[in-house]
C-alpha positions as CSV (number, residue, x, y, z in Angstrom):
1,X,-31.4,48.1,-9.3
2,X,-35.3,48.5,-8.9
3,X,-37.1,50.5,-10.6
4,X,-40.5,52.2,-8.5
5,X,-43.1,49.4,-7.6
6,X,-43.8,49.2,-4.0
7,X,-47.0,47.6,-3.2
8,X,-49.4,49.8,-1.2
9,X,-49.8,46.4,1.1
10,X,-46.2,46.4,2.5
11,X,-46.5,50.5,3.4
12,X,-48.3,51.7,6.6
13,X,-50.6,54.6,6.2
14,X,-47.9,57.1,6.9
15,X,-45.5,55.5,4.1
16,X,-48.0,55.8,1.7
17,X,-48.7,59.5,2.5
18,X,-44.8,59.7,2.4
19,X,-44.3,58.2,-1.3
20,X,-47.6,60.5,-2.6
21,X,-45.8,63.8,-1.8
22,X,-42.8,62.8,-3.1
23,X,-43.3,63.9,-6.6
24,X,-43.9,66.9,-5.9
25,X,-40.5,67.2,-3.7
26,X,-38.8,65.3,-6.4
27,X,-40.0,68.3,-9.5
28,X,-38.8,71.1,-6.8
29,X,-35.3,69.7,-6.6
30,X,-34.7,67.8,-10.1
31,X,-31.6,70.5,-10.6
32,X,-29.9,69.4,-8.2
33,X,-30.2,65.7,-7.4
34,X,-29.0,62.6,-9.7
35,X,-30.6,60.3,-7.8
36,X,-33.2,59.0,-5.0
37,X,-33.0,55.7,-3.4
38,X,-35.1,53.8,-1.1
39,X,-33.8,51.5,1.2
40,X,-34.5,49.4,3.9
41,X,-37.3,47.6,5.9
42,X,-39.6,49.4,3.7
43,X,-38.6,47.8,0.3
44,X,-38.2,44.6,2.1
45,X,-41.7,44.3,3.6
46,X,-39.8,44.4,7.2
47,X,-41.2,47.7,8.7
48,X,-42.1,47.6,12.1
49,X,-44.0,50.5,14.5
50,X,-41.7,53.0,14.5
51,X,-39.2,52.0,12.2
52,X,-37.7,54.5,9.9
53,X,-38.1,55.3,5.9
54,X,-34.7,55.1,4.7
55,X,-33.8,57.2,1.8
56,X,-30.5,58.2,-0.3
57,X,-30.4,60.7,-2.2
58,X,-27.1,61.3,-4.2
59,X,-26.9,65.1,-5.1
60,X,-25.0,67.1,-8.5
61,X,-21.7,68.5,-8.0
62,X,-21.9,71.7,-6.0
63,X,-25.5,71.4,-4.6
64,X,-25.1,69.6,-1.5
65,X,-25.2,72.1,0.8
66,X,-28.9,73.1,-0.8
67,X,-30.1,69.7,-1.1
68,X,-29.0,69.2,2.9
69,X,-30.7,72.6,3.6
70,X,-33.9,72.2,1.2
71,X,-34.2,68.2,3.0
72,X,-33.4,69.6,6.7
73,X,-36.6,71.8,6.3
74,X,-38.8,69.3,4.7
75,X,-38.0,66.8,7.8
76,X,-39.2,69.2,10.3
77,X,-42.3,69.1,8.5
78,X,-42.7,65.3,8.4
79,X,-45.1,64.0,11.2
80,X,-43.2,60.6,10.3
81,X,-39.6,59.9,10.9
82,X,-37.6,59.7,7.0
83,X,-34.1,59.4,7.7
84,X,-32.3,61.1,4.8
85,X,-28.7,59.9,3.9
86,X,-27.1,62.7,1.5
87,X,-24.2,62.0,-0.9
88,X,-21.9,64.1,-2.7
89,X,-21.2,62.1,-6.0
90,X,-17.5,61.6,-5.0
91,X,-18.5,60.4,-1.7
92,X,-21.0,57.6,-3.2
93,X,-18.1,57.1,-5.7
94,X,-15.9,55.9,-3.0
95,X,-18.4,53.6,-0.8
96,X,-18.9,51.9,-4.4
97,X,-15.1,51.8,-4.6
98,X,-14.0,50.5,-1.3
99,X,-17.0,47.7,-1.3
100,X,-19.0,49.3,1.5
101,X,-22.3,47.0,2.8
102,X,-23.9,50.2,2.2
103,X,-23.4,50.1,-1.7
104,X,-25.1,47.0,-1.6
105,X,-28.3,48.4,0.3
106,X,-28.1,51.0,-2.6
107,X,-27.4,47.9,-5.2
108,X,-31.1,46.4,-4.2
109,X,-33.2,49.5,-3.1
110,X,-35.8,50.7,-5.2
111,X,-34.8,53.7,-7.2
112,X,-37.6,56.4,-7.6
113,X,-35.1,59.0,-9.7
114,X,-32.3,58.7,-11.7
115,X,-31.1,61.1,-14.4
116,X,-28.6,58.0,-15.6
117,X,-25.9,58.9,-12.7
118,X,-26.8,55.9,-10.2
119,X,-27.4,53.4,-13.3
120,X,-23.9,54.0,-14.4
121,X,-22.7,53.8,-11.3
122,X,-24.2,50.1,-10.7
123,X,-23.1,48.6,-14.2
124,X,-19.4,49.5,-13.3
125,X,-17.7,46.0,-13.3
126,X,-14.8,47.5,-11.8
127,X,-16.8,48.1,-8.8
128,X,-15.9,45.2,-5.9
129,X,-19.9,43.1,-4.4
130,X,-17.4,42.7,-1.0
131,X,-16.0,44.8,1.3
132,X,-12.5,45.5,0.6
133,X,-9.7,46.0,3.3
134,X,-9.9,49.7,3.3
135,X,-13.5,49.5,4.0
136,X,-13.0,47.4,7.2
137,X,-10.2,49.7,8.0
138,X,-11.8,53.0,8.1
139,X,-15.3,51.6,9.3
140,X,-13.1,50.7,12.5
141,X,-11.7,53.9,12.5
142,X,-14.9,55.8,12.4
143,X,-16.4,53.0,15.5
144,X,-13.8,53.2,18.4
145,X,-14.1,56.9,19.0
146,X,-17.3,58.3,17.8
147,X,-19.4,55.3,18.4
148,X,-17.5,53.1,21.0
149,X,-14.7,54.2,22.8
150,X,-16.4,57.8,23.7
151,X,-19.8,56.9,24.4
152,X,-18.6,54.2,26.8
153,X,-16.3,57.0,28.8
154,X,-19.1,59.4,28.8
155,X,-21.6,56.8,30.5
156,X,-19.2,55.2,32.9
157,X,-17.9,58.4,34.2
158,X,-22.0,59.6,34.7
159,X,-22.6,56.3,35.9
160,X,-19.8,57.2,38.2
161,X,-21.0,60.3,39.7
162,X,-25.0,60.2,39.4
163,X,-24.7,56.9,41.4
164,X,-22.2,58.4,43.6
165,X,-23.4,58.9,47.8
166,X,-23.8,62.5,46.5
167,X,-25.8,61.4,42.6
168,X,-28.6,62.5,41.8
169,X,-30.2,58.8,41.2
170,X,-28.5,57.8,44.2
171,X,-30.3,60.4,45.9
172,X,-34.2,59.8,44.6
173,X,-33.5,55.6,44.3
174,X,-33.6,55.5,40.9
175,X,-31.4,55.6,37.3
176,X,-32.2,59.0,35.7
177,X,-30.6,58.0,32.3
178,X,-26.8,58.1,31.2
179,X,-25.5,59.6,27.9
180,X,-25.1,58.6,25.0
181,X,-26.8,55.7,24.9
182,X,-28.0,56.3,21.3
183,X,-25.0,56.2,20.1
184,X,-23.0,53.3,21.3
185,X,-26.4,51.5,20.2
186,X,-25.4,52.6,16.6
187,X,-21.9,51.9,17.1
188,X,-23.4,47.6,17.8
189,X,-25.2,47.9,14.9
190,X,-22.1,49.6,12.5
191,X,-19.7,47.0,13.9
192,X,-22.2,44.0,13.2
193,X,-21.9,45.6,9.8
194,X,-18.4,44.6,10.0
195,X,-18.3,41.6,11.3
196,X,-21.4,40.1,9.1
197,X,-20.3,41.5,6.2
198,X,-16.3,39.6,6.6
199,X,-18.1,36.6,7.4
200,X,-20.1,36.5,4.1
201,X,-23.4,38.2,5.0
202,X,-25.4,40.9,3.0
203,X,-27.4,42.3,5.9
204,X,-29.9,44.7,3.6
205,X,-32.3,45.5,6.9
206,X,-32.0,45.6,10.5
207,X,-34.8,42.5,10.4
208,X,-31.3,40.9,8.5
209,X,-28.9,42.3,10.9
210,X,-31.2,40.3,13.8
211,X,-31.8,37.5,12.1
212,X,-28.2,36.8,10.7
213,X,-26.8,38.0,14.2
214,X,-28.4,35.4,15.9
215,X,-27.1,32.6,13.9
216,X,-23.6,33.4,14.9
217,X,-24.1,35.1,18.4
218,X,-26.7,33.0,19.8
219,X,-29.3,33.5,22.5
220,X,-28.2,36.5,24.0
221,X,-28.7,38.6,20.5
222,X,-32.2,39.4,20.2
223,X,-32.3,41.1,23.5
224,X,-29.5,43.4,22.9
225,X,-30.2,44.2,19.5
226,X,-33.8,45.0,20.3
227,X,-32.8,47.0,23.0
228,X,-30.7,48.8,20.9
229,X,-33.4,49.0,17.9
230,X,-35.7,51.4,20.8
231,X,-33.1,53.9,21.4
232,X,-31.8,54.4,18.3
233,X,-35.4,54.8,16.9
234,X,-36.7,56.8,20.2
235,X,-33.3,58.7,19.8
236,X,-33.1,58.0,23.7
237,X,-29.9,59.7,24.8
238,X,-29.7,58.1,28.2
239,X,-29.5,54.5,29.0
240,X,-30.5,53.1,32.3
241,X,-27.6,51.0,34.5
242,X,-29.2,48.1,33.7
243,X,-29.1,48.7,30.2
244,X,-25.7,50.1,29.6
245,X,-24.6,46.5,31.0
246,X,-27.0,44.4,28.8
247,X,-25.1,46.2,26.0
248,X,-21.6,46.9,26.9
249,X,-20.7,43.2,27.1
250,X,-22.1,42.6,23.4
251,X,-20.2,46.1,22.2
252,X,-17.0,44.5,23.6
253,X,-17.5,41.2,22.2
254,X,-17.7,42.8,18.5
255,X,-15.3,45.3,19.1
256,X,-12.5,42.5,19.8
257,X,-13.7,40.9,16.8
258,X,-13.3,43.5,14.7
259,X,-10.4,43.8,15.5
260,X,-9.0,40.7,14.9
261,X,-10.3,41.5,11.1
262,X,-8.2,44.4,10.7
263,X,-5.3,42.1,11.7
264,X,-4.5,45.3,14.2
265,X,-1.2,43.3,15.4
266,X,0.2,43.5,11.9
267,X,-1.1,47.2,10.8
268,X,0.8,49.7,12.9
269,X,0.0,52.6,10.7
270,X,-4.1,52.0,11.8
271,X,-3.4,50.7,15.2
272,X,-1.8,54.3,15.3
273,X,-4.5,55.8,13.9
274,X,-6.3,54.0,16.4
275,X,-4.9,55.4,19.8
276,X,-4.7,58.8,18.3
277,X,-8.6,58.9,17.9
278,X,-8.7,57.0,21.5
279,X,-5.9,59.5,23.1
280,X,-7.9,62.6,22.1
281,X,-11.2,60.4,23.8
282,X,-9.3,60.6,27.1
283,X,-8.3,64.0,27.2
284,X,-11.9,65.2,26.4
285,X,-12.6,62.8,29.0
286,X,-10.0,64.0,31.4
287,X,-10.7,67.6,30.7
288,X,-14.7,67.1,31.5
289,X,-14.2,65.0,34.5
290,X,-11.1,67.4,36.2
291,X,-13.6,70.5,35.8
292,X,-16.2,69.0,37.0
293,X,-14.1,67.7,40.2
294,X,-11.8,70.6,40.3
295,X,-8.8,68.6,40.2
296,X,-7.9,67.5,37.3
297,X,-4.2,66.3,38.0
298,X,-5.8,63.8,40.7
299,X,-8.0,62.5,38.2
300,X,-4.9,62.0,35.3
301,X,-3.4,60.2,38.1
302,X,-6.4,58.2,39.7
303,X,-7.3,57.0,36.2
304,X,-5.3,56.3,33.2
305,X,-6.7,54.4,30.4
306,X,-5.3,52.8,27.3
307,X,-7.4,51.9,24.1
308,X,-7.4,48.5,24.6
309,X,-8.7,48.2,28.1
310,X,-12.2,49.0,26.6
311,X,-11.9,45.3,25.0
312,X,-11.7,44.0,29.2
313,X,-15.5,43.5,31.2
């Protein structure tokens, strides 16, 4: 743990105004929050145009729901981007507990309040410096529906119809966007957590994530990564044709690999877990598709997926 000493040379202009008003956002909540963490490119010197301040902030028992309110309204405010993660103090209890990478970001961030909470927290011995199994189990969990499976349905079946004889970017000659491009670009980056992390990484920035990527992954890297990088921070919901298959091969290549982490062919309990999440994918999926055709039982029939045909080009 760091204690507050950023030098004014590795902040932009609108970081610097950032970390001046914090004090006076840091006396109107000091009830309520233990802690305030800073994370990221910023601490690192890594910050490039555009690029976020990262900032935890670990609330007391039974404010979260002010401290969410009280930081919702101070973002919309902000003519810079500060992306806020909020804890509950069980919650950062238990990414300490399971080993999560993000405990680590928190481990070498620079702390700019702590009532004593977070410094007790980071002298706990019992605490594992690697991800355990449950991490990697319910990081997985979180990825294939929310941030891989889904997002990859959702674009295909646009891709689908707006490129159809009767889609709208068949119809003017060009792509109009497919959703949600955003978030499968996350989903890359949260399974890269995975997979860096199992093979002995400490990714503390995306700069790391890039730069440790490429050593395993090779050439191809840097252009989906940085691809991903400009619509997560232009929060660009739709991703061009061309896009979706610069990224899709690279979201399938981690996704097997994580996989193969979790040992899925000898943990029946997640895999279950697994197709549950995926199942409930499809039906949205179905459900979305058959109105929008007006036929759902030809669709069910035309198309039926399993999980595991998302890991196939």
């Amino acid at each position: 743990m760091r204690e507050s000493s950023l030098s004014s040379s590795l902040l932009t202009a609108v970081k610097r105004t950032f970390m001046k008003q914090l004090p006076s956002f840091l006396e109107e909540q000091k009830e309520k929050i233990h802690s305030i963490v800073l994370i990221g490119s910023t601490v690192f010197g890594f910050e490039e145009e555009g690029s976020d301040i990262d900032v935890v902030v670990i609330c007391k028992e039974g404010h979260y729901e002010e401290v969410s309110h009280g930081l919702h309204k101070r973002m919309m405010g902000e003519e810079f981007k500060v992306q806020y993660t909020i804890f509950k103090p069980s919650h950062v209890e238990w990414i300490f507990r399971i080993g999560s990478p993000f405990a680590n970001s928190i481990r070498n961030g620079i702390v700019l309040t702590d009532d004593g909470y977070l410094k007790n927290l980071l002298t706990n011995k019992e605490f594992p410096l690697r991800p355990t199994r449950e991490y990697y189990l319910e990081a997985l969990k979180d990825i294939v529906d929310l941030r891989y499976y889904l997002p990859i349905i959702d674009i295909e079946r646009e891709i689908r119809k707006d490129h159809g004889p009767e889609g709208i970017c068949a119809k003017i000659g060009k792509c109009q966007g497919h959703a949600p491009g955003d978030i499968l670009a996350t989903g890359i980056f949260r399974m890269l957590y995975i997979t860096l992390s199992y093979r002995g990484y400490k990714p503390l920035s995306k700069a790391d994530v890039l730069k440790f990527a490429y050593e395993i992954y090779g050439e191809e890297t840097p252009e989906v990564l940085n691809k991903s990088i400009e619509l997560i921070r232009q929060d660009r919901w739709g991703v061009t044709v061309e896009e979706y298959r610069l990224l899709k091969p690279f979201a399938v290549k981690l996704f097997r690999e994580c996989l193969r982490i979790v040992d899925s062919r000898n943990n029946e309990d997640m895999l279950k877990e697994l197709r549950d999440s995926a199942r409930a994918g499809r039906l949205i999926a179905k459900r979305q598709r058959g109105v929008e055709r007006g036929n759902l039982k030809e669709f069910a029939t035309r198309r039926r997926m399993v999980p595991w045909t998302l890991c196939n080009d």
